[in-house]
N, C-alpha and C positions, 0 to 999 in steps of 0.2 A: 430504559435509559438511552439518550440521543448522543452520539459524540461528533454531530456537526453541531457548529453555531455560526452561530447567522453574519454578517458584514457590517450590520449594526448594531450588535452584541458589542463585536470588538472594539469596533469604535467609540464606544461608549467607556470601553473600559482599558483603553490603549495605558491610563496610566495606572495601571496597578501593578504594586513592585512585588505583588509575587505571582505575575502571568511572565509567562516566557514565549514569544514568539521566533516561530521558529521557518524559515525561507526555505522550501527544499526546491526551488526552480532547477528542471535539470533536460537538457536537450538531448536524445538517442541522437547517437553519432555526431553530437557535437557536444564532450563532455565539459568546457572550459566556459560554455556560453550563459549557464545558470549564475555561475558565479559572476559574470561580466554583468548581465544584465540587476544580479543584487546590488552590483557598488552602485551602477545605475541611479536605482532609485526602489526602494524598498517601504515595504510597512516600517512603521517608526518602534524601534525595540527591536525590530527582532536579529536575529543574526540566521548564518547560511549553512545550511548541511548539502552535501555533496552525494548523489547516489554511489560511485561508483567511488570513491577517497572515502567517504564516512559511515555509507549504509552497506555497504558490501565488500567482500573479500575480494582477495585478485582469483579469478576463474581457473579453475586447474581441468583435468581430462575428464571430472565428473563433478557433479554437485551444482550442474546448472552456471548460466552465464551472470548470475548475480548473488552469488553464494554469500549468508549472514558471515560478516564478520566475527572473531572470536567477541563472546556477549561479555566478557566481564573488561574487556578494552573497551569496550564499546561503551559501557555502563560508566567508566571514565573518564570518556569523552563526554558523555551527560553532564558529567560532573563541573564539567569545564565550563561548558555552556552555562552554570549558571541554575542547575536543576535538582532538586530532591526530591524528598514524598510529599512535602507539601506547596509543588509550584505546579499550578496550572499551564497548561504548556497548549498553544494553538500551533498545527501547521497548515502551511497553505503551498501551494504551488502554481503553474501558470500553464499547467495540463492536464487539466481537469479533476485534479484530486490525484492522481495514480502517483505520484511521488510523496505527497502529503501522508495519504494514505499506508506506505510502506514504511517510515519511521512512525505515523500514531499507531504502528501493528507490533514494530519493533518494542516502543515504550511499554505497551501492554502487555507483552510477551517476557518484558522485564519486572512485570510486577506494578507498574504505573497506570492505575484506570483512571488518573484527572486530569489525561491526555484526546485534543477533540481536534478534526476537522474545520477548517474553513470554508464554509459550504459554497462559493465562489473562488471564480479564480482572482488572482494580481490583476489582471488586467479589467474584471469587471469595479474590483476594487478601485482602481482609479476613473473608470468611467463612473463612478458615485461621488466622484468627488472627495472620496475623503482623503487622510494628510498620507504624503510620500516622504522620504527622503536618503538624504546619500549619508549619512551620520552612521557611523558605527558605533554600535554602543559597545558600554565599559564593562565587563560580565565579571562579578565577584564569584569565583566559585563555591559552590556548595558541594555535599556530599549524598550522590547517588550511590541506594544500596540494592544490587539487585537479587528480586524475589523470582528467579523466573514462575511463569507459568507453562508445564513443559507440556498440557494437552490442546495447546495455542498452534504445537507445531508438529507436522507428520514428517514424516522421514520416509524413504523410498520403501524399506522392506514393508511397511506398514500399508503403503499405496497398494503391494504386491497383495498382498495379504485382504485386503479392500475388496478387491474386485473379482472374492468370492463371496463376500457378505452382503444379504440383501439389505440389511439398513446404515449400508457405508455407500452415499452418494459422491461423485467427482463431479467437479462444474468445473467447463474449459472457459477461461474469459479472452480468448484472444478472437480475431476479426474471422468471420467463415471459409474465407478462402484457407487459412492456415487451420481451420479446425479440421475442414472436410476433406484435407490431405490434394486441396486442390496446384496449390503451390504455397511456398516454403522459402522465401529469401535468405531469413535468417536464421533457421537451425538445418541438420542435414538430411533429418528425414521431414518427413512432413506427412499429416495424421494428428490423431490424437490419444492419448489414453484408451484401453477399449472400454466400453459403457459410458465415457464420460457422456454428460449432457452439456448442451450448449448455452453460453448467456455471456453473449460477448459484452465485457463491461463498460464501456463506454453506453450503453441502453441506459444506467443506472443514472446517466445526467438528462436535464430537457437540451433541447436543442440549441439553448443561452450558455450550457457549459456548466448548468446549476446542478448541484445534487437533489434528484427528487424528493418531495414531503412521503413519509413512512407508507402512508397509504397507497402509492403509487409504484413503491415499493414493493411493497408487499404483493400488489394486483404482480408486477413484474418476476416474480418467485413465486407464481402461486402454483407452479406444477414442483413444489417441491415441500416435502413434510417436515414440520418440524418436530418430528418424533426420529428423524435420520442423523447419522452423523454427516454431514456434510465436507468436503475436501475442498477446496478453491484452489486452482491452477490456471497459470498461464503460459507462457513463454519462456521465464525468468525469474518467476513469482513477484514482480512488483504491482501490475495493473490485476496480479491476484486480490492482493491485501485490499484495494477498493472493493472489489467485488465480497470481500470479508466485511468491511466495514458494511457495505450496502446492507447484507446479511442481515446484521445486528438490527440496523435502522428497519426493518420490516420483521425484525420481533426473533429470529432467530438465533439459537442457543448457541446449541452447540454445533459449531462451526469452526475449522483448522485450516491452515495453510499449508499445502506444498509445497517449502521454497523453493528448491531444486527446478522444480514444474518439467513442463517437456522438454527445456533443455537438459536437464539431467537424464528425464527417463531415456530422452532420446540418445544417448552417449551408450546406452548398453546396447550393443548390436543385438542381444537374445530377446529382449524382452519385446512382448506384443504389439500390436497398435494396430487400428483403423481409419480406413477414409472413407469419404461420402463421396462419391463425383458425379454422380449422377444430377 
């Protein structure tokens, strides 16, 4: 099963009244700018989720720097937007998938699998010409019920516990310099999980910002079994959840998120970690 579609999928089917499109454009350290540039000029339909107001809780002393929101508010904010069990739902964003990707992990995690990726970004989107605009639509609500699915997501003791077992693998998706503990802007220590393995996720796009065809995929995760439980972690676990969807798209099962990621782990002074500096 695929959960991107294509740029000419949607626009083919931009009037169907039971797709929901959904804007998650959102700028690190410029949180107000996703939303400015939605009134801007948008996919037609869709409306705007916010990482840090919609997809995340406010950061506390642990649990990582984008910690899930309570999921059954959350589940009612769906509801708002306009969504139940039977609305197809696209997201998209204008960074390469990694915002998109963290609410199509959220909805999945709620019980919603006929939730998919926009395999381009907004902006290739408009380079094809197809329709923009500044219209907000009118959202009737419906009634989301959420199912979670609770092996969608790992929790720290579970990480702990991981990284004695040989068919529990961790993939770090953050850029090398922050894997290999070379330096650390944003969290306080800098390293990674110990054993993780590396697959910084931005790979999982071409060099256009497209998400790759499965096969390409697949070659991109081929040092990794799909007989493993797999963990995906980043920074904050959002540019995790791509490297999750990537997963799926190259055939892989079973596969979990770490939200927390090394912003969490890294909050416990006791707990382990390596670097590479060499």
């Amino acid at each position: 099963m695929s959960y991107l579609v294509t740029t000419e999928w949607l626009n083919e089917n931009l009037h169907d009244e039971n797709l929901r499109i959904v804007d998650c454009r959102f700028e690190l350290g410029q949180p107000e700018q996703g939303r400015k540039e939605y009134y801007e000029s948008h996919i037609p339909g869709a409306v705007h989720v916010d990482l840090e107001k919609d997809l995340s809780d406010s950061p506390a002393v642990h649990g990582g720097r984008h910690p899930l929101p309570d999921m059954e508010e959350f589940a009612d904010f769906i509801s708002e937007l306009g969504i139940d069990k039977d609305t197809k739902v696209i997201a998209y964003d204008d960074q390469g998938g990694a915002m998109a990707a963290r609410f199509w992990w959220m909805l999945l995690y709620l019980g919603h699998p006929n939730v998919y990726v926009l395999n381009q970004t907004f902006t290739n989107w408009k380079k094809k010409g197809y329709p923009v605009t500044v219209e907000i639509p009118s959202i009737e609500k419906r009634y989301f019920f959420a199912d979670k699915e609770p092996r969608l997501l790992v929790h720290l003791e579970e990480v702990k516990v991981a990284l004695h077992e040989e068919d529990k693998v961790l993939i770090d998706g953050r850029d090398e310099i922050r894997y290999k503990g070379i330096r650390d802007e944003v969290d306080p220590v800098a390293g990674h999980i110990p054993g993780a393995r590396h697959y910084f996720w931005k790979k999982v796009l071409t060099e256009e910002g497209k998400w790759k065809e499965s096969e390409e995929l697949q070659s991109h995760f081929s040092g990794l079994s799909h007989s493993d439980e797999i963990i995906s972690y980043c920074g904050s676990g959002v540019t995790a959840a791509a490297n999750v969807l990537a997963l799926k798209e190259a055939g892989f099962e079973n596969v979990r998120l770490y939200a927390g990621s090394w912003s969490d782990w890294s909050s416990y002074p006791d707990l382990p970690y390596e670097t590479d500096k060499s």
